[in-house]
Residue frames as qw, qx, qy, qz and C-alpha x, y, z in Angstrom:
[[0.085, 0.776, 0.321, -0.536, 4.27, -2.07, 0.65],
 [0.003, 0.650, -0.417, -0.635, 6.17, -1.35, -2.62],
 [0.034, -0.166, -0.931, -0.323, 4.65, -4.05, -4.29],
 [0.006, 0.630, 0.679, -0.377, 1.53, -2.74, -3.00],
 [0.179, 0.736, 0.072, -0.648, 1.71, 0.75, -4.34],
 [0.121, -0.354, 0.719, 0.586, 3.08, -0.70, -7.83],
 [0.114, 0.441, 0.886, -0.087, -0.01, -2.19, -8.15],
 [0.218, 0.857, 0.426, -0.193, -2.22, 0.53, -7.77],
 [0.015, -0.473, 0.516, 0.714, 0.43, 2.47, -10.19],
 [0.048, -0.081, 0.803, 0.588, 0.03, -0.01, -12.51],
 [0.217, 0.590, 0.774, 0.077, -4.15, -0.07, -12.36],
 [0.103, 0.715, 0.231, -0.651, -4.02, 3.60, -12.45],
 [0.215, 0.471, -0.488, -0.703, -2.10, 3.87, -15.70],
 [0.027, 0.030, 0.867, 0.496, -4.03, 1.09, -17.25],
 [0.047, 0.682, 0.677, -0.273, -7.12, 3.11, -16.55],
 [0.118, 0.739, -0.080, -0.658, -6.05, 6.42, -17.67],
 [0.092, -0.183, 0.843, 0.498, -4.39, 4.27, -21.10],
 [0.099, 0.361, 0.927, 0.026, -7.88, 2.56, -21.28],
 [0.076, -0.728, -0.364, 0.576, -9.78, 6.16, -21.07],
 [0.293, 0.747, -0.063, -0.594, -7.91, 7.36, -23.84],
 [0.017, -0.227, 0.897, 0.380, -7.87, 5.16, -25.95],
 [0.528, 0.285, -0.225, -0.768, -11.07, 4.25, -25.81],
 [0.918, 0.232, -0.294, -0.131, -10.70, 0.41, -25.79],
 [0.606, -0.515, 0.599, 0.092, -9.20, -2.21, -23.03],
 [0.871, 0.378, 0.077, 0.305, -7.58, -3.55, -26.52],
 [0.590, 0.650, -0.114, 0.466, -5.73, -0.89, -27.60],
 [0.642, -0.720, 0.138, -0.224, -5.45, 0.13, -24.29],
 [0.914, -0.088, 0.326, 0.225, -3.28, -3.52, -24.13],
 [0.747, 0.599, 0.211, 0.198, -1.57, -2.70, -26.80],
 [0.198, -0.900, 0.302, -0.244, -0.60, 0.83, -25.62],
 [0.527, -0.724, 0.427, -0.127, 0.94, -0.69, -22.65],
 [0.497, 0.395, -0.764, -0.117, 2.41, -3.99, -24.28],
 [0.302, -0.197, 0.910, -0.206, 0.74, -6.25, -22.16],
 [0.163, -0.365, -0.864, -0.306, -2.55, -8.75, -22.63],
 [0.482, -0.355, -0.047, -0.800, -6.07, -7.65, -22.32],
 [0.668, -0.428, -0.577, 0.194, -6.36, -10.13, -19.59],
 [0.487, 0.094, -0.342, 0.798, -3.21, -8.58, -18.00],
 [0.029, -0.122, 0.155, -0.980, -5.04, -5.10, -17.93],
 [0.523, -0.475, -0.393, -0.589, -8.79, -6.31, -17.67],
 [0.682, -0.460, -0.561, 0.091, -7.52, -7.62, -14.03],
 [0.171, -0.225, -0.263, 0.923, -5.93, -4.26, -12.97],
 [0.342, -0.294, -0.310, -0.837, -8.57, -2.70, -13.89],
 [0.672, -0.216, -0.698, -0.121, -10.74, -4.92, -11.93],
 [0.610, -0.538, -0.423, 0.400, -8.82, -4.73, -8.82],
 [0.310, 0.061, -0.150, 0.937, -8.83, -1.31, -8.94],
 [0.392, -0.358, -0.202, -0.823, -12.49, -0.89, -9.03],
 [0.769, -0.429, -0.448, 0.154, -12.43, -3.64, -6.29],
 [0.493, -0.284, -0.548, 0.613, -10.32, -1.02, -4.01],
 [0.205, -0.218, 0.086, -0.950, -11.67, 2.00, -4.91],
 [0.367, 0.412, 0.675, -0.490, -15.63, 0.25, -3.98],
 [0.335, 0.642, 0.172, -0.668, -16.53, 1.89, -7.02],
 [0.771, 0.341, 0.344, 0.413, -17.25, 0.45, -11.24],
 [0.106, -0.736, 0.074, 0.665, -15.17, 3.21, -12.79],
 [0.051, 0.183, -0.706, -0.682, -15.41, 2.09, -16.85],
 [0.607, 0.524, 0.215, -0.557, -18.64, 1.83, -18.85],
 [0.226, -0.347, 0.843, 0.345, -17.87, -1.12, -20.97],
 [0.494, 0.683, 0.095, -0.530, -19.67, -1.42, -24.08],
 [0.875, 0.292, 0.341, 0.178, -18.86, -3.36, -27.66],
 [0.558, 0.764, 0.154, 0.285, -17.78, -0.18, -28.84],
 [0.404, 0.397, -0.452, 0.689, -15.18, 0.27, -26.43],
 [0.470, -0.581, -0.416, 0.518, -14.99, 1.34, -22.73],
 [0.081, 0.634, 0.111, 0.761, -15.85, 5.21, -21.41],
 [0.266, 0.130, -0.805, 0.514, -15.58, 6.57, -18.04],
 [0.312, -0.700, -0.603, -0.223, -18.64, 6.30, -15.67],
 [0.276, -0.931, 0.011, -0.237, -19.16, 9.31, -13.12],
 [0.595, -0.721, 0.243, 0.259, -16.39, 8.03, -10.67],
 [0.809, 0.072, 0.194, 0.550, -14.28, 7.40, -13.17],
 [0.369, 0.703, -0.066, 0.604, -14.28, 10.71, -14.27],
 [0.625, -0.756, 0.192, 0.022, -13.78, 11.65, -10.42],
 [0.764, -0.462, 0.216, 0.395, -10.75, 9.99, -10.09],
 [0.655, 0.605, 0.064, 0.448, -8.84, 11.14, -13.62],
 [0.071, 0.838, -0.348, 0.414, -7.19, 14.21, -12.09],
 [0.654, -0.639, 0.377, -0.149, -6.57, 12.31, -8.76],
 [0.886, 0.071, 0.400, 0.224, -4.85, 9.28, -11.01],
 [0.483, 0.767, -0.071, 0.416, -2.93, 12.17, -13.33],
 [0.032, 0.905, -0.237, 0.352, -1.70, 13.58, -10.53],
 [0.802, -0.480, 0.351, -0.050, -0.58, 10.42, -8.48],
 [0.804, 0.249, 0.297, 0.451, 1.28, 8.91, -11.62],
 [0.308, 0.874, -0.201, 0.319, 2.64, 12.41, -12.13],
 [0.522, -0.737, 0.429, 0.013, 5.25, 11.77, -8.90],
 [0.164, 0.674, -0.720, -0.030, 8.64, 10.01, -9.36],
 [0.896, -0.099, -0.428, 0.061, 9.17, 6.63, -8.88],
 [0.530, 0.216, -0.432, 0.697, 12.10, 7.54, -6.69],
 [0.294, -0.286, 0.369, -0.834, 9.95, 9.96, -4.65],
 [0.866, -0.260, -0.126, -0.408, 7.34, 7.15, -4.03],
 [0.833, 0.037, -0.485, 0.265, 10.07, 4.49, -3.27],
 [0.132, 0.397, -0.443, 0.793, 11.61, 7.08, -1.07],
 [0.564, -0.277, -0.086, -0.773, 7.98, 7.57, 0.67],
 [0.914, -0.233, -0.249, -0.218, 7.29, 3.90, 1.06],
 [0.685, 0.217, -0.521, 0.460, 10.91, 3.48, 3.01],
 [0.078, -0.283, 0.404, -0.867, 10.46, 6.34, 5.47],
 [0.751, -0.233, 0.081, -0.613, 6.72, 4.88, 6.63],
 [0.747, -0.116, -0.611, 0.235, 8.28, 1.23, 6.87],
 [0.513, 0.121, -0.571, 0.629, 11.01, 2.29, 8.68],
 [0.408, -0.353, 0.329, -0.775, 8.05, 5.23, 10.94],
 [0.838, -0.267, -0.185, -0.438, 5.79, 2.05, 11.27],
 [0.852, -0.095, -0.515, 0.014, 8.33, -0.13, 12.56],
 [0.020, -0.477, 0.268, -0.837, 9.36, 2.62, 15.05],
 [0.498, -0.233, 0.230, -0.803, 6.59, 2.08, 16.77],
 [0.943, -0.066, -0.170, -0.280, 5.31, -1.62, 16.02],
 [0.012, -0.733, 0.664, 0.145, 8.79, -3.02, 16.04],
 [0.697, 0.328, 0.596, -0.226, 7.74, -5.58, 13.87],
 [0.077, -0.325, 0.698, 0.633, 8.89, -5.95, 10.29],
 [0.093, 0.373, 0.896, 0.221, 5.63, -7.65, 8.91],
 [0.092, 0.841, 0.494, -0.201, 3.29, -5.59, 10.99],
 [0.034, -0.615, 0.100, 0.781, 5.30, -2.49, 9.77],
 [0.065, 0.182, -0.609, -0.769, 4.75, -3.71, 6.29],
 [0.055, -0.467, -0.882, 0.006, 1.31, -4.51, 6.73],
 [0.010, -0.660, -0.257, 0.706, 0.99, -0.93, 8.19],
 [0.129, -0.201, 0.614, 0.752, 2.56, 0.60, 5.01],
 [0.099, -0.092, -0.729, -0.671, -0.31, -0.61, 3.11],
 [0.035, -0.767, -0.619, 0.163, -3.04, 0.22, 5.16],
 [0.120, -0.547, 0.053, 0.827, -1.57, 3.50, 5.12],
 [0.025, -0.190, 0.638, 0.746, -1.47, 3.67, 1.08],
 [0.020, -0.387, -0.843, -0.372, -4.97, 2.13, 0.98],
 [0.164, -0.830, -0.444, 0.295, -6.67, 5.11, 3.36],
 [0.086, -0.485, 0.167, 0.854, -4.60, 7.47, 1.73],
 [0.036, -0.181, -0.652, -0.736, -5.90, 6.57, -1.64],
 [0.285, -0.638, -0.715, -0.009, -9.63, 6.30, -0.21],
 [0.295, -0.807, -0.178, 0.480, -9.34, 9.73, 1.83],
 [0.408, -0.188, 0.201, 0.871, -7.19, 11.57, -1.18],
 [0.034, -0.716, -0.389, -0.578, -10.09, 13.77, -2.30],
 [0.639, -0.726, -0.236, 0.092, -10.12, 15.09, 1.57],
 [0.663, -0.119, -0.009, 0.739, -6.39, 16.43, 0.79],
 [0.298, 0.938, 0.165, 0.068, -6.09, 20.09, 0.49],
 [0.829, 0.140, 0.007, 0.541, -2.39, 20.22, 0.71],
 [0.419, -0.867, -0.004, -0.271, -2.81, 22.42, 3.44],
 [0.648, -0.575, 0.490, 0.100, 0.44, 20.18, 4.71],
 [0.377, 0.505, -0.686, -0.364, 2.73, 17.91, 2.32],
 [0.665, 0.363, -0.584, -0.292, 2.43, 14.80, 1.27],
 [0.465, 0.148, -0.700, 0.521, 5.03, 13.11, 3.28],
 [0.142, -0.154, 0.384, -0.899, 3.18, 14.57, 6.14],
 [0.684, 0.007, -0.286, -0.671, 0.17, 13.54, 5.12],
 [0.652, 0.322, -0.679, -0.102, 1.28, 10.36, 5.26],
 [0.202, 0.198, -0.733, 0.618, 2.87, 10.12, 8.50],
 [0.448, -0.150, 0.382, -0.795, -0.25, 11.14, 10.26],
 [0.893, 0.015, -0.223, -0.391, -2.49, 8.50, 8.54],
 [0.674, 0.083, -0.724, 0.123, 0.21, 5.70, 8.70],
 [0.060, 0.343, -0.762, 0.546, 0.50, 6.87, 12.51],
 [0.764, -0.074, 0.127, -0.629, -3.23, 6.50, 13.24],
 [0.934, 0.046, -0.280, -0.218, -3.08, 2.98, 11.69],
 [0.567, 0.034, -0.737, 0.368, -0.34, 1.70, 13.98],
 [0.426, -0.192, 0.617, -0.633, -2.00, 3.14, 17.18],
 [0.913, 0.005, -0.091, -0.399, -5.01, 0.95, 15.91],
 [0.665, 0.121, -0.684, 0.274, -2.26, -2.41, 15.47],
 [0.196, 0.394, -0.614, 0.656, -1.24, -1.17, 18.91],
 [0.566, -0.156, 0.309, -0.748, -4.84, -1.07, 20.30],
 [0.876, 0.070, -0.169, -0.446, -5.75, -4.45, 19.08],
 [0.378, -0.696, 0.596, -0.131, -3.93, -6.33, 21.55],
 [0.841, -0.116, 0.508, -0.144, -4.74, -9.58, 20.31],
 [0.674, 0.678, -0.249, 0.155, -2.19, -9.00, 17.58],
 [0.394, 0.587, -0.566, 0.425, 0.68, -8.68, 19.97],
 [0.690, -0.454, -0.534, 0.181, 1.81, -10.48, 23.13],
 [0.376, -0.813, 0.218, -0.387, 1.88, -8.83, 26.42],
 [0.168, 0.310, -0.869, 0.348, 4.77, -9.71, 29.16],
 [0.530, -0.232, 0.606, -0.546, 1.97, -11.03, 31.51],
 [0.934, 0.136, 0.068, -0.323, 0.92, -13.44, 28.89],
 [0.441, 0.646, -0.618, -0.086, 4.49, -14.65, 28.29],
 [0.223, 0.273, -0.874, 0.335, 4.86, -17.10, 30.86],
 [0.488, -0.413, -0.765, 0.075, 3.12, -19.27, 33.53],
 [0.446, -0.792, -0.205, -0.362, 1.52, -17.41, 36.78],
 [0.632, -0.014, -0.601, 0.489, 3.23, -16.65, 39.16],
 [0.384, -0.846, -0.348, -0.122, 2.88, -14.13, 42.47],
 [0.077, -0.968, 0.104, -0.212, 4.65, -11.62, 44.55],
 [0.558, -0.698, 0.418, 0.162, 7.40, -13.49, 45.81],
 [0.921, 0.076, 0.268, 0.271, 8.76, -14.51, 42.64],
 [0.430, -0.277, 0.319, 0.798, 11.90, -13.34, 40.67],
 [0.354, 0.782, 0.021, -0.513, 11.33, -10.83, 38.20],
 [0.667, 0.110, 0.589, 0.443, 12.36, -12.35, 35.21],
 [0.165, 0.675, -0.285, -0.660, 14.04, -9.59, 32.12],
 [0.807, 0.529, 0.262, 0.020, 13.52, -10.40, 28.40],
 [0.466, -0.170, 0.389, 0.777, 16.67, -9.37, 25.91],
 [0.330, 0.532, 0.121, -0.770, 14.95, -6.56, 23.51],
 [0.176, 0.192, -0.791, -0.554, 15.78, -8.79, 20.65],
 [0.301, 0.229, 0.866, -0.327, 12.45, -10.55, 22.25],
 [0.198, 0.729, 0.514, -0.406, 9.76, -7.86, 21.64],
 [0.198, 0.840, -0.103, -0.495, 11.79, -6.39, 18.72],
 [0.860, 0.014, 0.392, 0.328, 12.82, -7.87, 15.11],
 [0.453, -0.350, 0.491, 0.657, 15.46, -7.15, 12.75],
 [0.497, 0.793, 0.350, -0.023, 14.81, -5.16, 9.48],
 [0.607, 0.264, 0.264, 0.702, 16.98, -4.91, 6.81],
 [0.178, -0.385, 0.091, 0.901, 18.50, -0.84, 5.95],
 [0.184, 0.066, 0.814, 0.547, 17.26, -1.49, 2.91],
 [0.109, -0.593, -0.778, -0.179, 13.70, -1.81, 3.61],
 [0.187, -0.912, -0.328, 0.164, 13.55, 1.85, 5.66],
 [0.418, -0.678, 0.150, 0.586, 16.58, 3.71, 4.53],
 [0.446, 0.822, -0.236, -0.264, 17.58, 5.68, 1.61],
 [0.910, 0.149, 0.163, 0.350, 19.92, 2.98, -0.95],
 [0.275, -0.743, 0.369, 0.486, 23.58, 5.00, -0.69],
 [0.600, 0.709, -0.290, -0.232, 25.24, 5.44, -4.28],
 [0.223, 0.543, -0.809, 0.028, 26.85, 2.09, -4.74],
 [0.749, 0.145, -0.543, -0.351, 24.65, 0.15, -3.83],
 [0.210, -0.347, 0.808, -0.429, 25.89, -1.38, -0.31],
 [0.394, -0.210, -0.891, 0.079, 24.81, -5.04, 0.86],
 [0.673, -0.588, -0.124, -0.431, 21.02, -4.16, 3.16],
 [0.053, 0.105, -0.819, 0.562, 22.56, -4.76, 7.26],
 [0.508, -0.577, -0.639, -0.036, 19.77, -5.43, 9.65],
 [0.369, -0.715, 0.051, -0.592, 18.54, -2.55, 12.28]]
């Protein structure tokens, strides 16, 4: 999920870089990478928004209607902290796997979460916070995991048939629940500590 939002960091600022500047060269240049590098964030950023968001043109690149849409929404997302996003994306692991208990599907959640927030972040009025924000959306998308059963086994499907006179038979919790590093949902403690496992 933190590789996930780094991403759409990095297509934002090589969209706002590309904007002013004027030019997915200098753009490149700006940022010190290749004009591949940035012509494919770019790319897959107009591949998640749905929308083309540059007006590309011999004489450089200018933004088209959404693009200007999104500028303030892409100033103001790259205006946050790294450290408050990294925070952000640790607390919604660690809410998603609350509930999924499921270390993939929680990170799987994560980034549905991050991809309906971004899609739905005109619709904010920051009427609540952020972090809030968040929570609600990421919770919606694990009821959905939860509802779509054929993601997760049930106890009746664990085993052969059987009928009323057999033994109940108990699982250990370590069954229906995996391990996830501290790391991955908890705030890193000053020093650095070695990630345990939940």
């Amino acid at each position: 999920s933190l590789r996930y939002g780094a991403k759409i960091e990095a297509g934002l600022r090589s969209f706002l870089t590309a904007v002013r500047e004027g030019s997915i060269s200098r753009a490149a240049v700006a940022l010190g990478q290749t004009q591949p590098a940035l012509s494919q964030q770019l790319r897959r950023l107009e591949h998640t928004v749905g929308r083309p968001l540059l007006n590309r043109s011999p004489s450089g690149v200018s933004p088209t209607r959404a693009g200007e849409e999104l500028l303030p929404y892409a100033e103001r997302i790259l205006s946050l902290s790294a450290q408050a996003l990294m925070e952000s994306g640790r607390a919604l692991t660690g809410h998603c796997y609350r509930m999924l208990g499921s270390a993939a599907e929680a990170d799987d959640a994560v980034q549905e979460t991050m991809l309906r927030a971004w899609r739905g972040l005109a619709q904010f009025d920051e009427r609540s916070s952020l972090r809030t924000w968040l929570y609600r959306i990421s919770t919606h998308v694990c009821l959905d995991a939860l509802a779509a059963r054929s993601r997760r086994e049930r106890p009746v499907e664990a085993g052969p048939q059987g009928n009323l006179d057999d033994p109940l038979e108990s699982r250990p919790r370590t069954h229906w629940i995996e391990p996830i590093p501290d790391a991955a949902v908890l705030p890193v403690p000053p020093g650095g500590l070695a990630p345990r496992c939940l």
